[in-house]
N, C-alpha and C positions, 0 to 999 in steps of 0.2 A: 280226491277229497274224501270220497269213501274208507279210506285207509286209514285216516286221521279222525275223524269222527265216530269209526263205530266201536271202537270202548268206553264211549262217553254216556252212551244209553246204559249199561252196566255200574259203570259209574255214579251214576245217580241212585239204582237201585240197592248197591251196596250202603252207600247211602241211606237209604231208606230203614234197610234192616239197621244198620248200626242207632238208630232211631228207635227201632222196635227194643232192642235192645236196653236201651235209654230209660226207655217209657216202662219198661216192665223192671230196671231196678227204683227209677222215682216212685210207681205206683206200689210196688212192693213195703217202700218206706213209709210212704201215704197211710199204705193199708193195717200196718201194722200201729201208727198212731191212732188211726180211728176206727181202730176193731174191723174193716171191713171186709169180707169174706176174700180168699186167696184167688180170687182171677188173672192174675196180674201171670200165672204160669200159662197164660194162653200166649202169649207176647209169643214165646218162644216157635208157634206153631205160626204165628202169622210172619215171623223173622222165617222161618221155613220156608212157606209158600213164595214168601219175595224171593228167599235165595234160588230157590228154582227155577222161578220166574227171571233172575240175571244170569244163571247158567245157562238159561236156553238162548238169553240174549245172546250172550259168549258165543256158543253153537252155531246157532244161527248166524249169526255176522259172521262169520270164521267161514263157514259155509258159502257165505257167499261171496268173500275175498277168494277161496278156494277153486282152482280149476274141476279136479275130480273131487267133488261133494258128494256124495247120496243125494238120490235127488228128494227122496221127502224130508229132507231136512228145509228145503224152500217150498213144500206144500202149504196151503194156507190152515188146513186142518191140523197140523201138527205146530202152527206157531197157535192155535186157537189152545190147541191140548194141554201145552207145555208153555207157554208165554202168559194168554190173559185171564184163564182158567187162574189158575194161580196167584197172579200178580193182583187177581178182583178179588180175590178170597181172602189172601193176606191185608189188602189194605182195607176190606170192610171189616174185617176182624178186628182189626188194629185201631179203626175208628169205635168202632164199638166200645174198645176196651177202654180207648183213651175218654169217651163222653162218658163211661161209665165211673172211672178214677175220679176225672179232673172236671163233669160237667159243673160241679158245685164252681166254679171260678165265674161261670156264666152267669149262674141263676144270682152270685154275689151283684154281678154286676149291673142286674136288670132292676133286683129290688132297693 
C-alpha cells in the first residue's frame, strides 16, 4: 500500500504551488487595478519553498521504498530541515500574501 500512496503526498503539494502561482497572477491583476504596491512577486518565493518541501517529499518516500537509501535521508532532523522548514514558510507566506490582496472580500462581507 506504501507503493501506491506515497506520490500522493507530492501530489497535493504540487498542487499547492500551482495555486501560489494562481494567486500571484490574480493578485498581480488585482494590484494593478488598485494601485497597490507589487507584493504579489513574493508568491514566487513561497511557490519555492513548497517546491522543496515536495522534492523532499519525492526523496524521502523514494528513500524509503529503497533498499540501499542513505540513511539520513529517514532522520527526523533532515525531514524537519527539508520538509516542514519549508512547507511552514511557504504556506505562512502565501497566507500572508493572499489576506493582504484578497482580505478586502472579508471585511466586504462582515460590514
Amino acid at each position: 500500500m506504501k507503493v501506491i500512496t506515497a506520490p500522493l503526498g507530492a501530489i497535493g503539494l504540487l498542487a499547492m504551488v500551482y495555486m501560489c502561482f494562481l494567486f500571484a497572477n490574480f493578485s498581480r491583476r488585482l494590484g494593478a487595478v488598485t494601485k497597490m504596491k507589487d507584493h504579489y512577486r513574493w508568491f514566487s518565493l513561497a511557490s519555492g519553498l513548497v517546491a522543496v518541501a515536495a522534492t523532499s517529499q519525492i526523496i524521502r518516500a523514494t528513500a524509503d521504498l529503497a533498499c540501499e537509501a542513505p540513511t539520513f535521508l529517514g532522520e527526523p532532523w533532515f525531514a524537519r530541515l527539508s520538509f516542514y522548514v519549508p512547507l511552514a514558510a511557504g504556506g505562512a507566506l502565501a497566507l500572508v500574501l493572499v489576506w493582504y490582496y484578497w482580505g478586502w472580500i472579508l471585511k466586504e462581507k462582515i460590514e
